[in-house]
C-alpha positions in Angstrom: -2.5 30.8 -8.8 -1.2 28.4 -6.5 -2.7 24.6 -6.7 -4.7 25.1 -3.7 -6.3 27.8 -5.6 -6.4 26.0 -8.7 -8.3 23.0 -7.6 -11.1 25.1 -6.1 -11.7 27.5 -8.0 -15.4 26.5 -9.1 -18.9 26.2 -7.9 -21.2 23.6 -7.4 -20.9 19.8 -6.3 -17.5 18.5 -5.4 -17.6 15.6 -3.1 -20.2 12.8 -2.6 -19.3 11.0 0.8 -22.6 8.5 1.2 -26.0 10.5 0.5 -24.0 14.2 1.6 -23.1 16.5 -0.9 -20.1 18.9 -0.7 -19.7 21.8 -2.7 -16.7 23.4 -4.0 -17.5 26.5 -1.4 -17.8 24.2 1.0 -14.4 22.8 0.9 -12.6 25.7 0.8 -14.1 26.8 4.0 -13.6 23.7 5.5 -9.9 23.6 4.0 -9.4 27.3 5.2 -10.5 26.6 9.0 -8.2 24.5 9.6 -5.4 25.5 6.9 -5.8 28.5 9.9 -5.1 26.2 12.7 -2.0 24.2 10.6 -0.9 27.9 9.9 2.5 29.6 10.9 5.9 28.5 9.6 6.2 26.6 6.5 5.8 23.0 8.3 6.2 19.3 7.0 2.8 17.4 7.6 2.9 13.9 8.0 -0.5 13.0 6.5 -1.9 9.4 6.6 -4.9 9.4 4.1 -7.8 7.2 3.2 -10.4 7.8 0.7 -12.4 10.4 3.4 -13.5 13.9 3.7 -11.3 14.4 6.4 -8.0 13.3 4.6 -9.6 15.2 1.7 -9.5 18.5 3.5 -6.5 17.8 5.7 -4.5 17.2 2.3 -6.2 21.3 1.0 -5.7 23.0 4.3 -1.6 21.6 3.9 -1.3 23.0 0.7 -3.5 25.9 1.3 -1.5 26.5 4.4 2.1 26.2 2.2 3.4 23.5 4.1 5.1 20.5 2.6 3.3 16.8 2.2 4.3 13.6 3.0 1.6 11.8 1.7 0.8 7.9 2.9 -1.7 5.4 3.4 -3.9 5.4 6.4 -3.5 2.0 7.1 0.3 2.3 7.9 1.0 -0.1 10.9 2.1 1.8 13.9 5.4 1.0 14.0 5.9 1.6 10.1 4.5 5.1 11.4 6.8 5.6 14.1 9.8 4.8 12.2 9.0 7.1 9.5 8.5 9.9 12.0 11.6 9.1 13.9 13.4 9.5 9.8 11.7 12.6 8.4 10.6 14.7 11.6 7.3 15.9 10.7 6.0 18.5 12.7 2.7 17.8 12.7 1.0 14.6 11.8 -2.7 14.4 10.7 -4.5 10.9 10.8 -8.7 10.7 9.3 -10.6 10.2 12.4 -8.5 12.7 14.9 -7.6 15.9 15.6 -4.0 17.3 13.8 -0.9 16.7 16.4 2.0 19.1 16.4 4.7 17.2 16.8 7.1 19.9 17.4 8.1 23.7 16.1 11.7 22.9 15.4 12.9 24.7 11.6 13.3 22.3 9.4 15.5 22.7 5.7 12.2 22.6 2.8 12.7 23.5 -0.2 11.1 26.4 -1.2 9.2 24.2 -4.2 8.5 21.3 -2.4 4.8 20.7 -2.2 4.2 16.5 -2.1 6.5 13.4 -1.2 5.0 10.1 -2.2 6.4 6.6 -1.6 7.8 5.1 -4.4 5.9 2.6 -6.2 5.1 -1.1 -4.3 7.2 0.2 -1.1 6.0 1.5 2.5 8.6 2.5 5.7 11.5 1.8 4.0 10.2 3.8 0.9 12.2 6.6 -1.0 10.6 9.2 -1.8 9.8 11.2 -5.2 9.4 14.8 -4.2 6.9 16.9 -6.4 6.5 20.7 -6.6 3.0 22.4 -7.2 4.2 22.8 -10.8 4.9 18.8 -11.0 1.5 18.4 -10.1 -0.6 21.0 -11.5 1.4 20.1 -15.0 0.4 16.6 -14.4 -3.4 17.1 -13.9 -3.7 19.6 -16.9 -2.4 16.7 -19.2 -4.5 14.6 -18.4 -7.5 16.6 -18.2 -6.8 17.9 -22.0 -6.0 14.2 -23.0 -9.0 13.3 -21.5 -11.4 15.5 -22.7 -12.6 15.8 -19.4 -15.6 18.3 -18.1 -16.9 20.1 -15.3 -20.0 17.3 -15.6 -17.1 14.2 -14.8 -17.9 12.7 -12.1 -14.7 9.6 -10.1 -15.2 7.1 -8.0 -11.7 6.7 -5.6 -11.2 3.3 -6.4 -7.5 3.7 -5.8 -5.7 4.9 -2.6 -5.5 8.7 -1.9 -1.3 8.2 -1.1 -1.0 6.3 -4.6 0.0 8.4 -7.2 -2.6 7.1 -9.7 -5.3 7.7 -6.9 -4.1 10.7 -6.1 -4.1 12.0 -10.0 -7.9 11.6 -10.2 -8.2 13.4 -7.0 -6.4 16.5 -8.9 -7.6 16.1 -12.4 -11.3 16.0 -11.6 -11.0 19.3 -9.2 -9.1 21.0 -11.5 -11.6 20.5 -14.4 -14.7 21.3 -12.0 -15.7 17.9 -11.6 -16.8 16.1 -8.4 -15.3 13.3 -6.7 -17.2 9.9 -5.0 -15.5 8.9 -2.1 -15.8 5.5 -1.1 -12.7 3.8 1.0 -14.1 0.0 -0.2 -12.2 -2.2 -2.4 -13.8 -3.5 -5.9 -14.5 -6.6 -3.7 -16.3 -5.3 -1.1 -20.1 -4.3 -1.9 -19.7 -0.9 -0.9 -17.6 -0.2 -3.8 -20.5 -1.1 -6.5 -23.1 0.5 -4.0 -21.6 3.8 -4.9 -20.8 2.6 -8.5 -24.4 2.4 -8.9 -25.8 4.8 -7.0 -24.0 7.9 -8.6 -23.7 9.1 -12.1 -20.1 7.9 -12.4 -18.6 8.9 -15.6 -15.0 8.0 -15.6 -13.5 4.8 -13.8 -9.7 3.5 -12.8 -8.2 0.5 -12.1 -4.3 -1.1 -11.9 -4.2 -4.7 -13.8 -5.5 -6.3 -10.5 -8.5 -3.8 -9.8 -9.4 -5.2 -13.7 -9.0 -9.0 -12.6 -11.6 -8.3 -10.2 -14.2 -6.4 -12.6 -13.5 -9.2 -14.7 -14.3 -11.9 -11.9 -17.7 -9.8 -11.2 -19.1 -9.9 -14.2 -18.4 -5.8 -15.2 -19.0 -6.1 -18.6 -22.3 -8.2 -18.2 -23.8 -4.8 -16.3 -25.3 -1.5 -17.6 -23.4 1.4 -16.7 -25.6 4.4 -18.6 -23.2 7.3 -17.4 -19.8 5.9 -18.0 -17.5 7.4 -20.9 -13.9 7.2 -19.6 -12.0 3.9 -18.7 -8.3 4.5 -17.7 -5.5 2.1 -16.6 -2.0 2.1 -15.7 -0.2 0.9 -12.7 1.1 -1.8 -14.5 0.8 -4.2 -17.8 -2.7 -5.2 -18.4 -2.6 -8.6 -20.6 -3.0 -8.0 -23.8 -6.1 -10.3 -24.2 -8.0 -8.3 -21.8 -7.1 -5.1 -23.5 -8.5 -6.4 -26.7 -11.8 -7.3 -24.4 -12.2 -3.9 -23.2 -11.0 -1.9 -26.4 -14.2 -3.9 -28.2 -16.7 -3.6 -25.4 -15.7 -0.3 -24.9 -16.0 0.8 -28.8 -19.5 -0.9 -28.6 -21.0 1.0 -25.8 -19.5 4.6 -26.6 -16.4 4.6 -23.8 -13.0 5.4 -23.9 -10.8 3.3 -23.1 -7.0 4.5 -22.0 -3.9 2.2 -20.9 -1.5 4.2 -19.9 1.2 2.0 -18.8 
């Protein structure tokens, strides 16, 4: 099965965006429509992504469609865009809040097992790029939902960008596993972010050293959270004083806790 396949094969809720609810049918139709219009020869997309529906199902219909992604934030400046256009020669380019623009229909050398390029860790335009197959990432997500322990009942908030690869891991592991995903494009310091925290029945939340800096500043550990079970980090090295913190608050409200850096 190819990783399209793989990370919709289920029923029931998928997505949260707000107070809708997406099912897992639901996205593959809306992944299918327009994996029908992004159809044709195998084609590199150039797809700038936030934490939205839209870049949710522009990222499916690519790899439903078998086309090769290069995979980067939204909030790109425009000449950072350009220039990466001008380098890599995407043919079409898909952006959250407009329509997909073919760029042109000129062949271009893929490999045959290239599925995702990501920017390399802290860099943007002048980025290289790690280049991942399906098997890359479909290996990737299975680890960690086995290590995990995670269910079809998990439920993420994005609290990391879609383009980051740690973002972007959460995105796969909780399809894969029949989970659902809470899309929310606001930072731990914007209210938004704990709106959705508290709204829905979040059961497994992320965070690099600085996202854990800011629970600390907001008094995370001070609050209930009833359906949390999973904390994870990684990204880079969390001081080892507020591992300790965690690891015991953690042990005495029932969560895991993971660092994975």
């Amino acid at each position: 099965m190819s990783l399209w396949q793989r990370l919709l094969a289920h029923e029931g809720d998928a997505v949260y965006v707000g107070d809708q609810v997406y099912s897992y049918a639901e996205l593959r139709a809306l992944s299918t429509t327009l994996a029908s219009q992004l159809g044709g020869e195998r084609s590199l997309v150039l797809l700038l992504a936030d934490n939205s529906l839209p870049s949710l199902i522009h990222y499916l219909a690519s790899l439903q469609a078998g086309h090769a992604v290069l995979l980067l934030n939204a909030d790109l400046p425009a000449a950072t865009r350009q220039e990466l256009i001008t380098r890599y020669d995407p043919h079409w380019l898909l952006m959250p809040d407009a329509e997909p623009v073919r760029l042109h229909d000129r062949p271009l050398a893929l490999a045959p097992e290239l599925a995702v390029m990501l920017t390399t860790s802290g860099s943007t335009g002048g980025a290289k790029l790690v280049r991942l197959s399906e098997a890359n990432l479909l290996a990737n997500a299975e680890s960690i939902v086995g290590y995990l322990q995670m269910q079809p009942s998990d439920q993420a908030l994005t609290a990391l960008p879609f383009a980051y690869s740690y973002g972007l891991s959460v995105i796969h592991s909780h399809l894969l596993c029949g989970g659902s995903l809470v899309l929310c494009n606001d930072t731990p310091l914007q209210r938004g972010f704990w709106d959705c925290l508290k709204q829905h029945a979040i059961t497994q939340l992320v965070g690099v050293p600085y996202s854990y800096q800011i629970y600390e500043q907001l008094r995370f550990r001070r609050q209930s959270w009833p359906h949390l079970r999973i904390l994870t980090q990684a990204g880079g090295r969390l001081a080892p004083e507020r591992v300790r913190d965690y690891a015991l608050w953690c042990r005495e409200h029932g969560i895991r806790f993971y660092v994975m850096y």
